[in-house]
ZATORFI-926457 format. One record per residue (C-alpha): residue in one letter; z, y, x; residue number from 1. Coordinates in nm, 4 decimals, m for minus. Layout:
<"a", <Z, Y, X>, NUM>
...
***
This chain:
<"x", <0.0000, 0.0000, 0.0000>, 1>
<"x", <0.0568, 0.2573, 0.2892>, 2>
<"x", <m0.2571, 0.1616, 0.4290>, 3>
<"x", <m0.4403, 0.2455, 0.0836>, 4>
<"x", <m0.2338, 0.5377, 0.0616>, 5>
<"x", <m0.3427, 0.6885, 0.4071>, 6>
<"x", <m0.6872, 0.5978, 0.3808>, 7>
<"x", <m0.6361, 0.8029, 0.0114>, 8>
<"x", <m0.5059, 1.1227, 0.2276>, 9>
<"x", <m0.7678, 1.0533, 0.4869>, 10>
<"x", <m1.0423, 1.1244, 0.2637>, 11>
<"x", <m0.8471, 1.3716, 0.0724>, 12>
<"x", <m0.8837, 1.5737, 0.4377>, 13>
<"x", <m1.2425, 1.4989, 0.4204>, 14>
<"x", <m1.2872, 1.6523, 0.0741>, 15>
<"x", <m1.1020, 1.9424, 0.2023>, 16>
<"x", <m1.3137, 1.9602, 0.4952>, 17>
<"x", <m1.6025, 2.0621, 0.2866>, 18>
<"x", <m1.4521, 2.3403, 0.1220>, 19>
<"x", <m1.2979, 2.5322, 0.4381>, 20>
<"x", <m1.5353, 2.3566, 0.7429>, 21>
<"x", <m1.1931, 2.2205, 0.9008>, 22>
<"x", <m1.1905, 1.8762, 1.0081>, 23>
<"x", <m0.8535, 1.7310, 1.0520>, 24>
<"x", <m0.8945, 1.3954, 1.2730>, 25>
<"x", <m0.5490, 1.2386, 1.1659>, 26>
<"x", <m0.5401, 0.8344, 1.2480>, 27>
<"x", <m0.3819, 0.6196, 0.9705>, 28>
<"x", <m0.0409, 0.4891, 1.0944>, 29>
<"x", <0.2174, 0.3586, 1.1386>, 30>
<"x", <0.2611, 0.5460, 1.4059>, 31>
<"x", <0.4466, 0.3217, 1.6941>, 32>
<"x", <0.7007, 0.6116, 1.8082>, 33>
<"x", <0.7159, 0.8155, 1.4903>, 34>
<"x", <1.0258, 0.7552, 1.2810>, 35>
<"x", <1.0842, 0.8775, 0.9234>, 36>
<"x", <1.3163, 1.2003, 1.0115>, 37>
<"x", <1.2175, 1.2546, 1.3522>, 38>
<"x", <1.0699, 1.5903, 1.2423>, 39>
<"x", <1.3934, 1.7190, 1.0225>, 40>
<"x", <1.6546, 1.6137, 1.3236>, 41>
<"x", <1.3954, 1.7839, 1.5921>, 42>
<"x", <1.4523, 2.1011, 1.3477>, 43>
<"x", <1.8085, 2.0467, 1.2175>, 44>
<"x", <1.9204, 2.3729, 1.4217>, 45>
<"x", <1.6379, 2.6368, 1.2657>, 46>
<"x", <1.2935, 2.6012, 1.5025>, 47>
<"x", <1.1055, 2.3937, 1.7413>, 48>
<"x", <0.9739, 2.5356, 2.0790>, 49>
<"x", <0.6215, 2.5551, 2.0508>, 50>
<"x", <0.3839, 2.5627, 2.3376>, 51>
<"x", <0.0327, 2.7160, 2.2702>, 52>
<"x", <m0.2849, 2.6601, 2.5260>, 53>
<"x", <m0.6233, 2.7696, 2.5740>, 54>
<"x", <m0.7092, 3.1264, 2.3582>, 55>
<"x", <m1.0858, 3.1050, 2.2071>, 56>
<"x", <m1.0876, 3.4325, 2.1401>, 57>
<"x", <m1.1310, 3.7711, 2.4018>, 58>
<"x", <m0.7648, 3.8709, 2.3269>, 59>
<"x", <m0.4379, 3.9289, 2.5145>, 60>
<"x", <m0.2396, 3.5700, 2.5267>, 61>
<"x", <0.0657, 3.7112, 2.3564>, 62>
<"x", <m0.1143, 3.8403, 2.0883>, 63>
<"x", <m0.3352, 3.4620, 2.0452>, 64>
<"x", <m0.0409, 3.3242, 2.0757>, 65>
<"x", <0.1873, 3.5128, 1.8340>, 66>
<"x", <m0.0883, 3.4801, 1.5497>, 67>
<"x", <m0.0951, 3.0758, 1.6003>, 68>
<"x", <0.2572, 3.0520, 1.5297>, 69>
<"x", <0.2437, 3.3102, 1.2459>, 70>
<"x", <m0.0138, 3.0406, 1.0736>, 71>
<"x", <0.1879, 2.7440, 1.1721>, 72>
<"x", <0.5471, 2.8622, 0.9682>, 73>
<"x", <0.5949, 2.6675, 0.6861>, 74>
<"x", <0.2780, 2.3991, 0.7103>, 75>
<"x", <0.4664, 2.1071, 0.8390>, 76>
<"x", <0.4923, 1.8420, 0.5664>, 77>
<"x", <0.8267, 1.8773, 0.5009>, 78>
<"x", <0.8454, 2.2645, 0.5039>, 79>
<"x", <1.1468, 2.2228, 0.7505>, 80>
<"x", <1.2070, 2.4127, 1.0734>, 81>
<"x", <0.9910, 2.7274, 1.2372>, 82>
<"x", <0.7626, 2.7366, 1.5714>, 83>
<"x", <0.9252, 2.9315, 1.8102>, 84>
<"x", <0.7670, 3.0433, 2.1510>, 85>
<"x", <1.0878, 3.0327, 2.3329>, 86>
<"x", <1.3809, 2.7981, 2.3386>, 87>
<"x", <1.7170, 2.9372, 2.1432>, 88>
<"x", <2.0428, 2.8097, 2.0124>, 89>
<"x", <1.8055, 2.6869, 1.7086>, 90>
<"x", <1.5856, 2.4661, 1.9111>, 91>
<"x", <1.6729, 2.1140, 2.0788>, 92>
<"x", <1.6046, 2.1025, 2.3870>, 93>
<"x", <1.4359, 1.7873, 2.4221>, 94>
<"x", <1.1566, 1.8232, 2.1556>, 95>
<"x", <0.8556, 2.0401, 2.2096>, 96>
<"x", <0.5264, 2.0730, 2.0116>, 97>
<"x", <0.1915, 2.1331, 2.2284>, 98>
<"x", <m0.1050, 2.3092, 2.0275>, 99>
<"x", <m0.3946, 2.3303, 2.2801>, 100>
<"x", <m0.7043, 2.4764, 2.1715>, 101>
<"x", <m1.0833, 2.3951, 2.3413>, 102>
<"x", <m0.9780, 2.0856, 2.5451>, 103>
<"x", <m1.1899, 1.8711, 2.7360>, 104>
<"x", <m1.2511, 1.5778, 2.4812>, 105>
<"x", <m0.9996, 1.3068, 2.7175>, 106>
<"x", <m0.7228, 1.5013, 2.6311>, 107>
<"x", <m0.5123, 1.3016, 2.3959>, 108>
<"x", <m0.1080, 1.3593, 2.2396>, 109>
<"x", <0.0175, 1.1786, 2.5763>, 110>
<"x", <m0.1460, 1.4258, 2.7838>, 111>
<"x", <m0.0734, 1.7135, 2.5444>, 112>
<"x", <0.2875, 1.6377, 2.5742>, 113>
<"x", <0.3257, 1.6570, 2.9498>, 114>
<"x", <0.3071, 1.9982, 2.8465>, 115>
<"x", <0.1679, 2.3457, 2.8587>, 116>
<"x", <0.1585, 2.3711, 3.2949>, 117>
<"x", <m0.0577, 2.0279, 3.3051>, 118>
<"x", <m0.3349, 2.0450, 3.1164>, 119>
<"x", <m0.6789, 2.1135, 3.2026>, 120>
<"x", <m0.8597, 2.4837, 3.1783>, 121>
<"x", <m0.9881, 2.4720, 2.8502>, 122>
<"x", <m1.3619, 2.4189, 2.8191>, 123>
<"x", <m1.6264, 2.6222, 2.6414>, 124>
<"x", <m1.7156, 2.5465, 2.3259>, 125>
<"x", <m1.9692, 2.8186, 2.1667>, 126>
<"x", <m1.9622, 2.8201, 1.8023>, 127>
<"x", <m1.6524, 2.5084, 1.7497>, 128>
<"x", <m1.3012, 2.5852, 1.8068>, 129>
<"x", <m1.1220, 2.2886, 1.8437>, 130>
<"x", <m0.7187, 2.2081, 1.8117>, 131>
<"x", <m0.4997, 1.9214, 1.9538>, 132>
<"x", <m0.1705, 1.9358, 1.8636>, 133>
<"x", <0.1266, 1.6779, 1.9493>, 134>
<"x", <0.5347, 1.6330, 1.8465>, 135>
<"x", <0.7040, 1.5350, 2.1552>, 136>
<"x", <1.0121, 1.3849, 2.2458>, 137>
<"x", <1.0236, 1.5232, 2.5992>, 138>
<"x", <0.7084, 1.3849, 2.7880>, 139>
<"x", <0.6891, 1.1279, 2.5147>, 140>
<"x", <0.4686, 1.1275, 2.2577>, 141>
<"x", <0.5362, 1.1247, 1.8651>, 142>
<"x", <0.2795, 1.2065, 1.6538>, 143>
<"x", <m0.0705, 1.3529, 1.6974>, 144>
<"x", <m0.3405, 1.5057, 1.5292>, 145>
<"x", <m0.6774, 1.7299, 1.6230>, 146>
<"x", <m0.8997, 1.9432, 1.4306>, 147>
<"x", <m1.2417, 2.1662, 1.4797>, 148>
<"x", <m1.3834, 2.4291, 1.2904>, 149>
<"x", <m1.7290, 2.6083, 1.3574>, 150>
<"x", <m1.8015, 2.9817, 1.2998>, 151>
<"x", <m1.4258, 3.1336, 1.3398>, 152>
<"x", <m1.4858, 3.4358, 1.4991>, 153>
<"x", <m1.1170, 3.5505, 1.5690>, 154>
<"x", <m0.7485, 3.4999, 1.4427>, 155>
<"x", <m0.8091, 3.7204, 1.0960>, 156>
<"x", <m1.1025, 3.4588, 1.0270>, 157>
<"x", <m0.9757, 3.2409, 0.7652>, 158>
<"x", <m1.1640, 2.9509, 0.8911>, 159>
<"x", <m0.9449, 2.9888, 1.2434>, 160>
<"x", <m0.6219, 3.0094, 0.9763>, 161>
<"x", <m0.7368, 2.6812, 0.7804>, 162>
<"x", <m0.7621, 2.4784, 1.1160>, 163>
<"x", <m0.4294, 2.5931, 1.2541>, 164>
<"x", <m0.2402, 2.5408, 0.9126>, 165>
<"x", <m0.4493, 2.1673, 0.8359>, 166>
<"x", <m0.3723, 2.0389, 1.1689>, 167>
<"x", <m0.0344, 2.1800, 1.1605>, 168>
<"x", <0.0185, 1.9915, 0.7952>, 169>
<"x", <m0.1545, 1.6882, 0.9342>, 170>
<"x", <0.1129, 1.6459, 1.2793>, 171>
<"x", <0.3993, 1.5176, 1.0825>, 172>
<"x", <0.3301, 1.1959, 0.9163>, 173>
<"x", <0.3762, 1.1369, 0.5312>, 174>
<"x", <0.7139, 0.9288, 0.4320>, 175>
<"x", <0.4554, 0.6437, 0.3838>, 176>
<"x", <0.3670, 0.6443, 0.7295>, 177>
<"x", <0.7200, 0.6822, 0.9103>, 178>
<"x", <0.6876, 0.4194, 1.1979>, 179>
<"x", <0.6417, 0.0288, 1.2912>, 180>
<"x", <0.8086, m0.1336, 0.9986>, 181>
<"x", <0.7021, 0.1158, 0.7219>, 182>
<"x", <0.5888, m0.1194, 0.3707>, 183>
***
């Protein structure tokens, strides 16, 4: 039944794709590492340090990077916890998400969760913007999702909004798809 159910939301995404050009590439699960709750306790405190790479657009960092977050806020699944550049007493420590933004195509959730100093220079992409983000547990990944978008022409474009708030929604797993022994 979970498998129908996220083959249902897979092609739900699809459907959406076609009305806002986003598409959200978000693996069925169980995901092995990904517990039901992982999200809410990584949040309990009030935020989660987010770490944004790559900037597609000819504008300062601070600014790219303040505008991602802004779109993130309250498009996890569960609604619970904000993105938060820097670490606080509302963050844990030990869990970190990693947006990057025009990766070089290898670049999976493992390697985005080594973090923000490792990755590769991002690569051109005229016309596409694409997204990777991953939850981390430290250097260990726990869920993972990309997007792309063509045409999105700067952070006001609301085709650069929908991919940062679909792949945002699409990080966190459904209840149905909360780990290795999920029905």
């Amino acid at each position: 039944m979970a498998m129908f159910k996220s083959l249902c939301f897979a092609t739900a995404l699809l459907a959406l794709a076609g009305c806002t050009g986003v598409v959200v590439n978000d693996m069925p699960g169980p995901r092995a590492s990904y517990f039901d709750g992982d999200f809410e306790y990584a949040t309990h405190l009030g935020a989660i340090v987010t770490q944004i790479v790559g900037n597609p657009f000819d504008i300062p960092a601070e600014t790219f990077r303040d505008a991602v977050l802004r779109d993130m806020q309250g498009h996890a699944r569960d609604g619970s916890g904000r993105f938060v550049a820097e670490p606080s007493n509302q963050t844990m420590a030990a869990y970190k998400i990693v947006a990057a933004f025009n990766m070089p195509p290898w670049v999976d959730g493992y390697v985005l969760c080594k973090g923000a100093a490792s990755l590769p220079a991002p690569v051109k992409s005229p016309g596409e913007t694409t997204l990777g983000m991953a939850f981390c547990f430290g250097d260990q990944l726990k869920s993972d999702v990309t997007g792309r978008v063509s045409g999105a022409r700067s952070i006001d474009d609301q085709r650069f909004i929908d991919l940062v708030q679909r792949v945002t929604e699409a990080m966190i797993p459904p209840r149905e798809d909360s780990g290795p022994d999920a029905p």
